[in-house]
FIKOLZA-1660 file (N, C-alpha, C; in steps of 0.1 Angstrom, whole numbers, plus 5000, padded with zeros to 4 digits):
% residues 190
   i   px   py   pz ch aa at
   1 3848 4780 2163  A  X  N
   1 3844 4775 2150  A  X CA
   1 3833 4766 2152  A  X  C
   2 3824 4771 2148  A  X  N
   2 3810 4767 2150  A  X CA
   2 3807 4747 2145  A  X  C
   3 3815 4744 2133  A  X  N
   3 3815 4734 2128  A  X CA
   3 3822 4723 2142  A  X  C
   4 3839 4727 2142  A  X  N
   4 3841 4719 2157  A  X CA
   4 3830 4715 2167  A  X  C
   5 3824 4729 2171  A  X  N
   5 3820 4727 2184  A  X CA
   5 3811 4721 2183  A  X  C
   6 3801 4718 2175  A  X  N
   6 3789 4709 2172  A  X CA
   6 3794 4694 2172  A  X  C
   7 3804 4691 2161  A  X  N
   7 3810 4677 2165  A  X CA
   7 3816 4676 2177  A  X  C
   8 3820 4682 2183  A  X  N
   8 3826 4683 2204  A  X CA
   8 3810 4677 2209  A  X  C
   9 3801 4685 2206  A  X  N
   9 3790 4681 2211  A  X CA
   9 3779 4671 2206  A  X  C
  10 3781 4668 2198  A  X  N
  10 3773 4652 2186  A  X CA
  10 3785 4638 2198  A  X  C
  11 3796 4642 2188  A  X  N
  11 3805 4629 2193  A  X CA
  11 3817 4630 2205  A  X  C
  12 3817 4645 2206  A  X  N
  12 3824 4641 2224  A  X CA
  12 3819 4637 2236  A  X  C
  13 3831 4629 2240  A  X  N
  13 3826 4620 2257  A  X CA
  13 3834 4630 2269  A  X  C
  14 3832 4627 2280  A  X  N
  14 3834 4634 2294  A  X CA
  14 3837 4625 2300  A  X  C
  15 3848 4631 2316  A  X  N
  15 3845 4619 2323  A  X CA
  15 3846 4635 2333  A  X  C
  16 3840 4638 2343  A  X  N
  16 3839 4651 2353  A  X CA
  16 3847 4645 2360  A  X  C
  17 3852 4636 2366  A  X  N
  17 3864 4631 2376  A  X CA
  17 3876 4630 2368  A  X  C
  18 3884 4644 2373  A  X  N
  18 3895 4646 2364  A  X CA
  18 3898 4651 2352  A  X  C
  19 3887 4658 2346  A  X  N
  19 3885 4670 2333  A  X CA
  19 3886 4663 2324  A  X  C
  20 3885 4649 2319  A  X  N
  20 3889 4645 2306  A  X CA
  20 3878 4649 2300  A  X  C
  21 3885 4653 2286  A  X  N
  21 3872 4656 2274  A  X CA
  21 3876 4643 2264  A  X  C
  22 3872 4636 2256  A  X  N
  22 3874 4625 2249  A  X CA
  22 3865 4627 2233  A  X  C
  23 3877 4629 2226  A  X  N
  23 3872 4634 2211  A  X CA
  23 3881 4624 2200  A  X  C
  24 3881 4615 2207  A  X  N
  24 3889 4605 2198  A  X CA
  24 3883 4599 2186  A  X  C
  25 3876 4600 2186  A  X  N
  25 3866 4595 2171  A  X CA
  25 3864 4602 2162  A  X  C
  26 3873 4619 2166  A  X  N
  26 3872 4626 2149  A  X CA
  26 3884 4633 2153  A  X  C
  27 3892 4635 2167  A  X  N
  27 3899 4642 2164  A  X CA
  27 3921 4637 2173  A  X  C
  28 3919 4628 2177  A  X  N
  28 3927 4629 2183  A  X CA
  28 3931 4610 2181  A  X  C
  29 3922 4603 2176  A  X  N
  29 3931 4589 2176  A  X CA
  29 3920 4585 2160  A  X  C
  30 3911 4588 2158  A  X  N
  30 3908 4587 2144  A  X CA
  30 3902 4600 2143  A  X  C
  31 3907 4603 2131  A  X  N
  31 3907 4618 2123  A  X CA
  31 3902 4617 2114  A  X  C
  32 3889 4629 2114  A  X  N
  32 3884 4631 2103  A  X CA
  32 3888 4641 2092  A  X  C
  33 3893 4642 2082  A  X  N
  33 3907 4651 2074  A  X CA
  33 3895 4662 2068  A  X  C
  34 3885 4660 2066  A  X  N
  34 3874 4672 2063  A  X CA
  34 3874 4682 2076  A  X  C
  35 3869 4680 2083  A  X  N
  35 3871 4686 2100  A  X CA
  35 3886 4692 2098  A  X  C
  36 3898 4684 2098  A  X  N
  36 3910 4687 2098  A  X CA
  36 3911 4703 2093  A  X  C
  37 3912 4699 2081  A  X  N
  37 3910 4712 2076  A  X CA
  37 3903 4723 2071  A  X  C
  38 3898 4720 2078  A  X  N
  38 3882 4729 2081  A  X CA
  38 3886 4740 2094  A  X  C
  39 3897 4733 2101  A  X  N
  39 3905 4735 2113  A  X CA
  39 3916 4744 2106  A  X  C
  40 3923 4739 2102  A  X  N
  40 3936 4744 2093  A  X CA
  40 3931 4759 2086  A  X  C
  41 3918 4756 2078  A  X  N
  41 3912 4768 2070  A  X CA
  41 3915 4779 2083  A  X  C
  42 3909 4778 2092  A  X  N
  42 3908 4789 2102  A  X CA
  42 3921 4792 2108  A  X  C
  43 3926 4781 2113  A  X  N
  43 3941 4792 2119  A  X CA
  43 3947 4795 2106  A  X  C
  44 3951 4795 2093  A  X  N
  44 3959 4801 2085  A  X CA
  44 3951 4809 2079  A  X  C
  45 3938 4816 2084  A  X  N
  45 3927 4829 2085  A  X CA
  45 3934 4833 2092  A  X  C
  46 3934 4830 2103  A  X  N
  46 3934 4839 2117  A  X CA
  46 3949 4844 2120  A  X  C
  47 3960 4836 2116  A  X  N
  47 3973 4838 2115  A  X CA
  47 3979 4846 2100  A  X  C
  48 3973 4846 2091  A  X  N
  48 3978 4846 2080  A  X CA
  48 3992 4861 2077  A  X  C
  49 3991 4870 2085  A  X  N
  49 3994 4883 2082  A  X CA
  49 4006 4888 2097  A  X  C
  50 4011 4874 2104  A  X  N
  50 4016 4874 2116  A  X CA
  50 4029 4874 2110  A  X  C
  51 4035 4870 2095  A  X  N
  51 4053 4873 2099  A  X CA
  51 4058 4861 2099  A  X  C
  52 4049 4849 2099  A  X  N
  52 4054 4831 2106  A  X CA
  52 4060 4827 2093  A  X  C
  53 4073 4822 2098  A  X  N
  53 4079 4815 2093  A  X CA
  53 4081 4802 2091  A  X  C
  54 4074 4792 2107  A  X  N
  54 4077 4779 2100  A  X CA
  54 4063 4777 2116  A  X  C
  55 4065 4764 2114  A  X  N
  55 4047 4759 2125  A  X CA
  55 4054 4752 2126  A  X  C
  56 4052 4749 2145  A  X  N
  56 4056 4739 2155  A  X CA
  56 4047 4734 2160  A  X  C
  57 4048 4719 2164  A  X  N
  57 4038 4711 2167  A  X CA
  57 4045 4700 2181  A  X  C
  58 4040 4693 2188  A  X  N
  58 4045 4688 2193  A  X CA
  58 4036 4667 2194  A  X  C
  59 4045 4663 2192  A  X  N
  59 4042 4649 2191  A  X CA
  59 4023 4644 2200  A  X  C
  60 4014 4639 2194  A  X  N
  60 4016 4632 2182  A  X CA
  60 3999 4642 2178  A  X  C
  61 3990 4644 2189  A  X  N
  61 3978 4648 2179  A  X CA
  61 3976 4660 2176  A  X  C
  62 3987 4667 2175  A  X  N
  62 3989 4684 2167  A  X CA
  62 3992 4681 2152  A  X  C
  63 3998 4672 2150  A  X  N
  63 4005 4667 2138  A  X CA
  63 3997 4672 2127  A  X  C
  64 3987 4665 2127  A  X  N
  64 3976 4664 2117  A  X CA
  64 3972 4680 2110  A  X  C
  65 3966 4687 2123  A  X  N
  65 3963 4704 2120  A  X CA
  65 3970 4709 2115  A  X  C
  66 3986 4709 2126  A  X  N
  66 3996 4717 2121  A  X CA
  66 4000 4712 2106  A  X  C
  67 4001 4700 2100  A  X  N
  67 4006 4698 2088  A  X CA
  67 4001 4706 2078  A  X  C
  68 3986 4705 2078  A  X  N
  68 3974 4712 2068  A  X CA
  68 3976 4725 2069  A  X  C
  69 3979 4730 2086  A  X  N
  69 3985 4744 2084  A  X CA
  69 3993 4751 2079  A  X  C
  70 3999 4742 2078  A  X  N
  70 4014 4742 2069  A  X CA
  70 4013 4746 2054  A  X  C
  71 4001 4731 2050  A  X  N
  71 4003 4732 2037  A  X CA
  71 3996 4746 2030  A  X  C
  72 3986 4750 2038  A  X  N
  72 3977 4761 2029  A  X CA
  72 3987 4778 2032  A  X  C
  73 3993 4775 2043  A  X  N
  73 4006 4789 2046  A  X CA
  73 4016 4787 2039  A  X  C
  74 4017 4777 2033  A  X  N
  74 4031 4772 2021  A  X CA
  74 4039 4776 2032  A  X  C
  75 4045 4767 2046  A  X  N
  75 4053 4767 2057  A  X CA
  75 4057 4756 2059  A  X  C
  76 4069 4756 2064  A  X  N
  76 4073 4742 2071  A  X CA
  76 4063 4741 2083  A  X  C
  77 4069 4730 2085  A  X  N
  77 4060 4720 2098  A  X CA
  77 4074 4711 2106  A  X  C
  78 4078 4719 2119  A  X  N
  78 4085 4707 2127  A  X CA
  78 4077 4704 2140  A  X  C
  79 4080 4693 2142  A  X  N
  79 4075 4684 2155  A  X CA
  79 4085 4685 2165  A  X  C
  80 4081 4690 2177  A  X  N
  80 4087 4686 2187  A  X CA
  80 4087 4670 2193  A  X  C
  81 4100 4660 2193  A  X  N
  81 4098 4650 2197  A  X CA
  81 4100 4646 2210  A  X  C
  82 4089 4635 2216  A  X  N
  82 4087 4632 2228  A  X CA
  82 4098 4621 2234  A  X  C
  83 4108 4621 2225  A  X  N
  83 4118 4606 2229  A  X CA
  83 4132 4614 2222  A  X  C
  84 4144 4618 2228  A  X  N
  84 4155 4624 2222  A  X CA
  84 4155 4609 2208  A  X  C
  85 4158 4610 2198  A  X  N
  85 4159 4599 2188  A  X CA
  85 4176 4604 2182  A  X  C
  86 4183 4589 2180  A  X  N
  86 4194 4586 2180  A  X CA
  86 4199 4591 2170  A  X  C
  87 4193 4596 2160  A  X  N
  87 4195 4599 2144  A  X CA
  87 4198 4615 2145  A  X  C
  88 4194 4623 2158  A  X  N
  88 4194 4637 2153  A  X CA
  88 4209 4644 2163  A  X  C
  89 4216 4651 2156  A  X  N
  89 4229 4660 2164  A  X CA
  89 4220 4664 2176  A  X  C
  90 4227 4678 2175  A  X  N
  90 4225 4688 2189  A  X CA
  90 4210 4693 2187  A  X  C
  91 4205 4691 2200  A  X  N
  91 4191 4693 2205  A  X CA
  91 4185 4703 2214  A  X  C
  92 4176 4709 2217  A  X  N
  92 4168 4720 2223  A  X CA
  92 4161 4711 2230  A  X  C
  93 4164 4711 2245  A  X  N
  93 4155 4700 2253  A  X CA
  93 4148 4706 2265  A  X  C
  94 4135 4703 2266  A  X  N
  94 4126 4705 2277  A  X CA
  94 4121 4694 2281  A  X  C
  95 4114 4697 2291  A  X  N
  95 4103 4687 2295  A  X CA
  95 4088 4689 2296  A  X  C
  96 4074 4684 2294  A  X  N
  96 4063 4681 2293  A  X CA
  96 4054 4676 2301  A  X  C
  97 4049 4677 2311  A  X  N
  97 4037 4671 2317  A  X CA
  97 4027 4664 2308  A  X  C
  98 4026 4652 2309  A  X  N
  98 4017 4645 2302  A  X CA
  98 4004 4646 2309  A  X  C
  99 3990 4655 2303  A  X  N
  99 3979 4651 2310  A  X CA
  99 3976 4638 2310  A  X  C
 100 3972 4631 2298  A  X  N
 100 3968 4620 2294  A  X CA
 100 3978 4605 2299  A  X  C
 101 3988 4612 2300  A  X  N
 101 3999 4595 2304  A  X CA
 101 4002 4601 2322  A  X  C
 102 4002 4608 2325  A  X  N
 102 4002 4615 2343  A  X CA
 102 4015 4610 2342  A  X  C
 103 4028 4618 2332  A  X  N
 103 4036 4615 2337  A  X CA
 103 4051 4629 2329  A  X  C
 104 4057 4630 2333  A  X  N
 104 4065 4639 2332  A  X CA
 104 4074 4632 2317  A  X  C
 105 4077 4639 2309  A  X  N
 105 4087 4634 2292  A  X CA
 105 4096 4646 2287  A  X  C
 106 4107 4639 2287  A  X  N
 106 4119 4648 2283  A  X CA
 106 4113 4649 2267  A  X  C
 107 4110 4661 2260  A  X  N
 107 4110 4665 2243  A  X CA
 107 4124 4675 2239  A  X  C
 108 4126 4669 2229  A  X  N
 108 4134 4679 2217  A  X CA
 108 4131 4682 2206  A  X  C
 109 4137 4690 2203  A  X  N
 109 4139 4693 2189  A  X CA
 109 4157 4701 2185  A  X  C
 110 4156 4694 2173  A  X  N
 110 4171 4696 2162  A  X CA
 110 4174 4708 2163  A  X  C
 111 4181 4714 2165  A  X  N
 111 4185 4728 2168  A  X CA
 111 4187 4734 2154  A  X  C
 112 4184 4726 2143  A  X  N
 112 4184 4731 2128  A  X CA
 112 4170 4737 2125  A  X  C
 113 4166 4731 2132  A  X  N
 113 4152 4734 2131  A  X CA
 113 4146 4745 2138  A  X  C
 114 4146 4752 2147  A  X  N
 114 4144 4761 2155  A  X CA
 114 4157 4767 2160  A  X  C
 115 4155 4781 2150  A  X  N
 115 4165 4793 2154  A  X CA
 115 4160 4807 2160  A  X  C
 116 4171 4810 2158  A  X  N
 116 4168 4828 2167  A  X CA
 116 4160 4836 2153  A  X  C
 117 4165 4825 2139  A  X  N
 117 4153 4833 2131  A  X CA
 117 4143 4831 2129  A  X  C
 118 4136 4823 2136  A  X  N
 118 4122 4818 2132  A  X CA
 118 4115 4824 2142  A  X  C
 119 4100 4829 2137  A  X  N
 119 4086 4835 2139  A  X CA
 119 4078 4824 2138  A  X  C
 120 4075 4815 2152  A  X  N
 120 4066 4805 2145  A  X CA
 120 4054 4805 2147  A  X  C
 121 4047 4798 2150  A  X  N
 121 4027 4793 2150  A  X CA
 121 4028 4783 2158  A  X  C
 122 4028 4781 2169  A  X  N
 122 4025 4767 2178  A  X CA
 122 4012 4760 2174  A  X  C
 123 4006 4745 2168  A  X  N
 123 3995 4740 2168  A  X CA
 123 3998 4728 2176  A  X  C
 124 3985 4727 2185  A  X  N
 124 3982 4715 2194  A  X CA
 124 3969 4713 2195  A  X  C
 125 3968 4700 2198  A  X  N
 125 3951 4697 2198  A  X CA
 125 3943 4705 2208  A  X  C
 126 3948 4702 2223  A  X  N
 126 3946 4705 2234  A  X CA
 126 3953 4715 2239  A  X  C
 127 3945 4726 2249  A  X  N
 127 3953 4739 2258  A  X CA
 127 3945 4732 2269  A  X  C
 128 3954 4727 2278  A  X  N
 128 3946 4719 2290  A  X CA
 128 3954 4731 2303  A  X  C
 129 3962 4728 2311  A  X  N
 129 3969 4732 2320  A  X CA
 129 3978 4744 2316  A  X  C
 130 3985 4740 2302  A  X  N
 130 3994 4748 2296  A  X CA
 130 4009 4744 2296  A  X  C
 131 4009 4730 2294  A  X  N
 131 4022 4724 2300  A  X CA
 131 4032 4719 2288  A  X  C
 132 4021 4715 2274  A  X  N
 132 4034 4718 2261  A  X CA
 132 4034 4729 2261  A  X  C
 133 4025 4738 2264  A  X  N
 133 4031 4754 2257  A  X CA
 133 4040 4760 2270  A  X  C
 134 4039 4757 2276  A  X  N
 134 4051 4763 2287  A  X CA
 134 4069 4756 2281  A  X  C
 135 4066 4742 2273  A  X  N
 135 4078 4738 2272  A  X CA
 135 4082 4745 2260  A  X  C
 136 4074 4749 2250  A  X  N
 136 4073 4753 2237  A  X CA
 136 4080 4766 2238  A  X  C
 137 4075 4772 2249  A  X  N
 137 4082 4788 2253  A  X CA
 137 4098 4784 2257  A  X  C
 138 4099 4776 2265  A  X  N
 138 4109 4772 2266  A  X CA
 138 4121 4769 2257  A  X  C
 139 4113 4761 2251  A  X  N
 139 4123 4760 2240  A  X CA
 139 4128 4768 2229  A  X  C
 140 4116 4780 2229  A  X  N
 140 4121 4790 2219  A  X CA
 140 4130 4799 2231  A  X  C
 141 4129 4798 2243  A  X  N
 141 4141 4809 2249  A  X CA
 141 4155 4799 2245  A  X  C
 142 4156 4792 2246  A  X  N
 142 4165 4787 2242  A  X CA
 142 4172 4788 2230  A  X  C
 143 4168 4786 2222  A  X  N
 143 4167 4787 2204  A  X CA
 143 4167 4805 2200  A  X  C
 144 4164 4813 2211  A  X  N
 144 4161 4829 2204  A  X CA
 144 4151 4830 2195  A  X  C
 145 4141 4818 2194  A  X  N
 145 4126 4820 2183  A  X CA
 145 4120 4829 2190  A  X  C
 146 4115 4832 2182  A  X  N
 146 4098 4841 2187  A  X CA
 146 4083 4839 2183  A  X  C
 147 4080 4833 2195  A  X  N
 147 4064 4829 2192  A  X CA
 147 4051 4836 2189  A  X  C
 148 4051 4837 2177  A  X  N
 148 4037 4846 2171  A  X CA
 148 4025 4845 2176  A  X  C
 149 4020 4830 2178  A  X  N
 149 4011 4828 2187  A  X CA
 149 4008 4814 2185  A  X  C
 150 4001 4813 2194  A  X  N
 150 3992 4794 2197  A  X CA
 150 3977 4793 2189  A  X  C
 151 3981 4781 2183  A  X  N
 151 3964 4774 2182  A  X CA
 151 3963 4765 2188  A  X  C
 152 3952 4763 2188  A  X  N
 152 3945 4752 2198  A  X CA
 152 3934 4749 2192  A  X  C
 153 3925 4736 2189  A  X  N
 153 3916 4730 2185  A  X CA
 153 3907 4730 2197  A  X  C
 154 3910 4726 2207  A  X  N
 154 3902 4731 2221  A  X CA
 154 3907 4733 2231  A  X  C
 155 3904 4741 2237  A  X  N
 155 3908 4747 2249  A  X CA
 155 3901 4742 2264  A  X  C
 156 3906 4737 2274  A  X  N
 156 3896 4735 2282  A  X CA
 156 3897 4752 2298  A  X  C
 157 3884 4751 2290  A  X  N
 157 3881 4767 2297  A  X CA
 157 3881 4767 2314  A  X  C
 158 3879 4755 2317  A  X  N
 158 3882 4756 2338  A  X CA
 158 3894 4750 2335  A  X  C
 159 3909 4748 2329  A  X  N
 159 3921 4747 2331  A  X CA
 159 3930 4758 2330  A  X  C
 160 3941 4760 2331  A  X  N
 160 3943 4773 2339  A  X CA
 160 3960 4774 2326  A  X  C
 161 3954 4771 2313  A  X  N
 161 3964 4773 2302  A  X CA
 161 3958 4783 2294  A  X  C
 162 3950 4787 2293  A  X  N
 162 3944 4801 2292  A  X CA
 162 3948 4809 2297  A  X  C
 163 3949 4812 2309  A  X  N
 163 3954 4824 2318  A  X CA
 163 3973 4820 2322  A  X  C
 164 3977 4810 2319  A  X  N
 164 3993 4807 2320  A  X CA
 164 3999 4812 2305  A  X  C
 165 3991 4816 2291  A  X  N
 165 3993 4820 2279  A  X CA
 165 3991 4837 2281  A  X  C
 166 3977 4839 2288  A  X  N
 166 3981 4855 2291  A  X CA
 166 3987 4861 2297  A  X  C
 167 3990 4851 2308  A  X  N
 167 4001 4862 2318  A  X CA
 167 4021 4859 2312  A  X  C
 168 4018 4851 2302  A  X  N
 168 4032 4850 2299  A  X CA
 168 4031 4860 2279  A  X  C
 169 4019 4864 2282  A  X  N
 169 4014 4874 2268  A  X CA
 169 4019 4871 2253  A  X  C
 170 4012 4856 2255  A  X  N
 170 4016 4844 2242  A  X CA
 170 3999 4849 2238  A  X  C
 171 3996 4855 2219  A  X  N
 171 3983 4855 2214  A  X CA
 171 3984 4843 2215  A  X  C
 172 3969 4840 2215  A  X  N
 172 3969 4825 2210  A  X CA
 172 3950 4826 2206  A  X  C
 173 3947 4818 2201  A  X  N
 173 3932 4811 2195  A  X CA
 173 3929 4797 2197  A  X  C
 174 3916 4795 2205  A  X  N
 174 3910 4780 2202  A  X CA
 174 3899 4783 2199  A  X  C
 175 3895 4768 2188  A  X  N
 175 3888 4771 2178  A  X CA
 175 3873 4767 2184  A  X  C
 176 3875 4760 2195  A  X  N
 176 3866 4757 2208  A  X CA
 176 3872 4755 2221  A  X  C
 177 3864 4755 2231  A  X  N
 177 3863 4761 2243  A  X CA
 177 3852 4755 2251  A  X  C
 178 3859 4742 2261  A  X  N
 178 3847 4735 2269  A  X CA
 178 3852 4743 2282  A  X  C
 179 3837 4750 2286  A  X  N
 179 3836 4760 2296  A  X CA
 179 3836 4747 2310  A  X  C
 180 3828 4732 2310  A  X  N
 180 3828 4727 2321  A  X CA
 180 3823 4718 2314  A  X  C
 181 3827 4706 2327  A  X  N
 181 3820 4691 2324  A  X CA
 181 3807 4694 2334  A  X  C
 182 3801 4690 2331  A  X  N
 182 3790 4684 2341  A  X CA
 182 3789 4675 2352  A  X  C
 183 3786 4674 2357  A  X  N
 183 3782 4660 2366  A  X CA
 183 3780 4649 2362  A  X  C
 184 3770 4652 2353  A  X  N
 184 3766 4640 2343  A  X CA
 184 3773 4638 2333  A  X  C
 185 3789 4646 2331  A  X  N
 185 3797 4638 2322  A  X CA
 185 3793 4643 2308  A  X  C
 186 3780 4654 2308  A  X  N
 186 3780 4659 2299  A  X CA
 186 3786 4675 2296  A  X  C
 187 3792 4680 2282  A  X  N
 187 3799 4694 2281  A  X CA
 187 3791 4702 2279  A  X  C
 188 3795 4712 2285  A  X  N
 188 3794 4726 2282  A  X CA
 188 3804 4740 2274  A  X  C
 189 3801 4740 2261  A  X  N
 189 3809 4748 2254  A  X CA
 189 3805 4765 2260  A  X  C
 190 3817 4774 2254  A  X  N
 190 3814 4785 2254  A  X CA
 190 3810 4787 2238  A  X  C
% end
């Protein structure tokens, strides 16, 4: 999506020691809701004729896409949460590699919420490693869901969650795609 990738490249930062891409100024700690769903417009394009029943997201900067995704596919929207919370029954529990916190997090979700009948749409900001979506699969083996496919807002193209989505033959779409950092800390889109 030509509109993303341009803002990736106007206002995203780098750091080449350790892949970080840093888009927090429109997309991941302040949000721009035009962009948003300018985002949303496209995966509920690109998804629209898949069968999806409800869109899964997982805590906290999917939230945003997947909601708007939600709203324009007239779909629910559940979150997978990153802390079991005291308020919900019986749970569907994995675990998460955190790129950003470098640390391992038990996630759930309400087992009301994800069943053996649901067709869903996974949205997340980031396809880094592939380490929510490996839990996401997880948790639909668990539940008997079936995953129609992944969005992604960006994908980082030398992380190896791209090729852990094909060889486990999850469709999936990012709407961009940083092929490399630089040296200089500056990106390179595909």
């Amino acid at each position: 999506m030509e509109e993303l990738k341009q803002r990736i490249l106007q206002d995203g930062r780098a750091k080449a020691e350790g892949g970080v891409v840093m888009v927090g100024s429109f997309l991941n700690h302040q949000l721009d809701p035009q962009l948003m769903m300018h985002c949303a417009q496209e995966f509920a394009r690109l998804f629209k004729d898949k069968g999806i029943n409800k869109i899964v997201t997982i805590e906290a900067s999917g939230i945003a896409p997947a909601i708007l995704t939600g709203y324009l596919m007239n779909l629910p929207v559940v979150f997978i949460k990153k802390k079991i919370p005291s308020n919900v029954g019986e749970t569907w529990q994995s675990w998460v590699w955190s790129f950003t916190r470098s640390d391992n997090t038990t996630v759930c979700i309400d087992r009301r919420f994800l069943t053996a009948d649901d067709r869903i749409l996974f949205i997340d900001d980031f396809l880094a490693d592939g380490h929510a979506s490996g839990s996401v699969i997880h948790l639909c083996r668990l539940s008997g869901a079936k995953i129609v496919g992944m969005g992604f807002l960006v994908e980082k193209g030398f992380a190896g969650g791209g090729q852990f989505l094909r060889d486990h033959n999850i469709p999936y779409h990012a709407l961009a795609t940083v092929k490399r950092i630089r040296e200089d800390n500056t990106l390179e889109l595909e």
